[in-house]
C-alpha positions in Angstrom: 108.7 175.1 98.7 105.4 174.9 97.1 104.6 174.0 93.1 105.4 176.5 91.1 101.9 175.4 88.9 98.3 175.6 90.4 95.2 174.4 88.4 91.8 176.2 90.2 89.3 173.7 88.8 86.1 174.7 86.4 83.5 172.7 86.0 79.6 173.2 86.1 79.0 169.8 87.8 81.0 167.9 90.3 81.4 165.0 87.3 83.1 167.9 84.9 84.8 169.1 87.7 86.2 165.8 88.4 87.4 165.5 85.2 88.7 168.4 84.6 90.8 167.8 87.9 91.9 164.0 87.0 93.0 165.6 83.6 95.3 168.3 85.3 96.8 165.7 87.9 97.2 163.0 85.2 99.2 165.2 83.2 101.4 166.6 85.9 100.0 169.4 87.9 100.5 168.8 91.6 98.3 171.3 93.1 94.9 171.7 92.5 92.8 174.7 94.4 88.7 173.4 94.3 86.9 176.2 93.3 83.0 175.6 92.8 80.7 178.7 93.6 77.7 179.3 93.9 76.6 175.6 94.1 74.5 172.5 96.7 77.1 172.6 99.4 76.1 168.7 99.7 77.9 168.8 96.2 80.3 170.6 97.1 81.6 168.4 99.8 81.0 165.9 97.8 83.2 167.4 95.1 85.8 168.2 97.5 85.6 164.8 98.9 86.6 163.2 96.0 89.2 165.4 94.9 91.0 164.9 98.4 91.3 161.2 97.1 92.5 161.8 94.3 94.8 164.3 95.5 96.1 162.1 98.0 96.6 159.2 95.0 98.9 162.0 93.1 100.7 163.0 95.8 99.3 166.7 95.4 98.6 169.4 97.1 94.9 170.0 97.9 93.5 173.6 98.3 89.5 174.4 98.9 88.7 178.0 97.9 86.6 180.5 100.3 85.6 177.4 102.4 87.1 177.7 105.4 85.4 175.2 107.2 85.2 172.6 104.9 88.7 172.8 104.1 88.9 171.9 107.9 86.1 169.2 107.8 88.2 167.7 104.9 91.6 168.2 106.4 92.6 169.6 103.1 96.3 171.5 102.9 94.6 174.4 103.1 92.5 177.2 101.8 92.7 180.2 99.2 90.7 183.4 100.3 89.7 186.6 98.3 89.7 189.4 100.0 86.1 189.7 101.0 86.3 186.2 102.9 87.0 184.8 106.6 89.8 187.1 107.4 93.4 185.1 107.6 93.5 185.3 111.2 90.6 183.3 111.9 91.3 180.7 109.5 94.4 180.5 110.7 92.7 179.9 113.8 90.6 176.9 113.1 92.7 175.3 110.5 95.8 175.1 112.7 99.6 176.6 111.8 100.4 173.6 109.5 98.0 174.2 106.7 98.3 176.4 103.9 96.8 180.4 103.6 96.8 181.6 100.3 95.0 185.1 100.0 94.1 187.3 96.6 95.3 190.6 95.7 95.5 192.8 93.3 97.8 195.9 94.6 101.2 196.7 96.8 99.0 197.8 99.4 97.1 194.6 99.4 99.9 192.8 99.0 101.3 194.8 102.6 98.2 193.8 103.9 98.5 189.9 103.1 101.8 189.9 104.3 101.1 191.6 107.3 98.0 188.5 107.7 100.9 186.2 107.5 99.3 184.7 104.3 101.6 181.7 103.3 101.5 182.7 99.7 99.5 185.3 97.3 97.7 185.1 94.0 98.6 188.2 92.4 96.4 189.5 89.5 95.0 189.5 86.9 97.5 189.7 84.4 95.3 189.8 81.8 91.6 189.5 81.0 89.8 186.6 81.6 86.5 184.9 81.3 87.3 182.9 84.3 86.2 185.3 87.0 83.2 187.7 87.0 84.0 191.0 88.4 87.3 191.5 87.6 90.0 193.8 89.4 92.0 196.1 87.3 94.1 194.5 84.7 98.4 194.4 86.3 100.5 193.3 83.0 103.9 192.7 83.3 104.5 196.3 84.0 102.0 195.9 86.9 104.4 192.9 88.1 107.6 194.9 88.3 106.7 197.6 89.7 105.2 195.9 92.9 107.8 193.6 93.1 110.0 196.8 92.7 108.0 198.2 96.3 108.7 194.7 97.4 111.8 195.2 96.9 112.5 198.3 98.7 110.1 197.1 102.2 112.0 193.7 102.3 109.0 192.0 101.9 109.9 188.4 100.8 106.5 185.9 100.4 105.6 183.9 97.6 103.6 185.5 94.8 101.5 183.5 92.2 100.4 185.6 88.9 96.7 184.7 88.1 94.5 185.5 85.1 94.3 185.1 81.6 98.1 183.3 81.4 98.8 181.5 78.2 102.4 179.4 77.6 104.1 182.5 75.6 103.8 184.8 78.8 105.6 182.3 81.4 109.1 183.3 81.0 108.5 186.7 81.1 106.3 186.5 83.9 109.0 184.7 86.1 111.3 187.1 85.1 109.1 190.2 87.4 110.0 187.5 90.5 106.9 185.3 90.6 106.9 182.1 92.3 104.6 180.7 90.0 101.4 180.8 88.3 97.9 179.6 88.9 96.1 179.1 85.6 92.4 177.2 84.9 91.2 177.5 81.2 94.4 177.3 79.7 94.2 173.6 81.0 90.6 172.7 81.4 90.3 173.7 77.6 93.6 172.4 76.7 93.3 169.6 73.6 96.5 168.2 74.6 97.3 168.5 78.4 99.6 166.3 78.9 102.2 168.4 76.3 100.8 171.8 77.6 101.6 170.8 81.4 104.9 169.6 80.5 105.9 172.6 78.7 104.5 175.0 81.6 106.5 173.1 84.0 109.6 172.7 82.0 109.4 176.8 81.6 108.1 177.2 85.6 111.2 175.5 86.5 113.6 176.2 83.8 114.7 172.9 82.8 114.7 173.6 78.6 
């Protein structure tokens, strides 16, 4: 089964990405999603590059977001798409049956959809504001979480869901509570003054071991 915490990296440069990635991995998070738009696609690679070593050093699991084929160039886990990228079945396609699809959404009908891609998990959100993300789809709360996992519920449909967006340490337990797998967060650790006890305590609530 996959982690139940995700770090999507931030960074405006490949060294603060770096850093901000080697912080998230030292402290305990074992699956890190490379997300760097908008940016030199020789840094890019070269980003992605190095996180794959350090990735492979941790023993985590490495994601490339939107980048279909450099997640293959790279022979990363896998990739996370939105909804306006490669469609799932041709990814699937060129990155083989073994490697990881995630795929965004943001409603039960998008979630039918995912499923019906054969997505290997979903991020699910937002479920809350956040800076983190420019155009931002409409807000879920936890109410928002319930219910689709209510629809879920009544179709059968049974695939990993992620909650994404604006998730601070207070919200966790609750959030697992609507049925998530797990959550994918990236300020609350790139900005984080102690990661180390902040990963710990997400982790310790993820997987209920307090």
């Amino acid at each position: 089964m996959f982690n139940k915490l995700q770090y999507i990296s931030q960074g405006n440069s490949v060294q603060e990405q770096l850093q901000n990635i080697h912080k998230a991995l030292e402290n305990g998070c074992l699956w890190i999603q490379v997300r760097f738009k908008n940016q030199n696609p020789l840094e890019v690679f070269t980003l992605a590059e190095a996180v794959k070593i350090l990735c492979k050093e941790y023993l985590a699991t490495f994601i490339i977001n939107d980048n279909v084929h450099l997640a293959k160039q790279l022979d990363a886990d896998g990739v996370h798409l939105g909804l306006s990228d490669m469609k799932v079945e041709e990814a699937r396609i060129l990155l083989g049956k073994t490697k990881i699809i995630g795929g965004t959404a943001n409603t039960f009908e998008e979630v039918l959809q995912r499923t019906a891609e054969k997505c290997d998990y979903i991020g699910l959100g937002p479920f809350q504001f956040t800076t983190t993300k420019q155009n931002l789809s409409p807000i879920l709360g936890l109410e928002g979480y319930r219910l689709i996992f209510q629809q879920m519920k009544i179709k059968n449909i049974q695939i990993p869901i992620y909650a994404i967006g604006g998730i601070t340490l207070e919200n966790v337990e609750d959030l697992m509570e609507t049925g998530i797998q797990g959550i994918a967060v990236s300020g609350l650790i790139t900005q984080s003054e102690n990661p180390s006890q902040l990963i710990t305590q997400l982790n310790d609530k993820l997987y209920d071991t307090i």
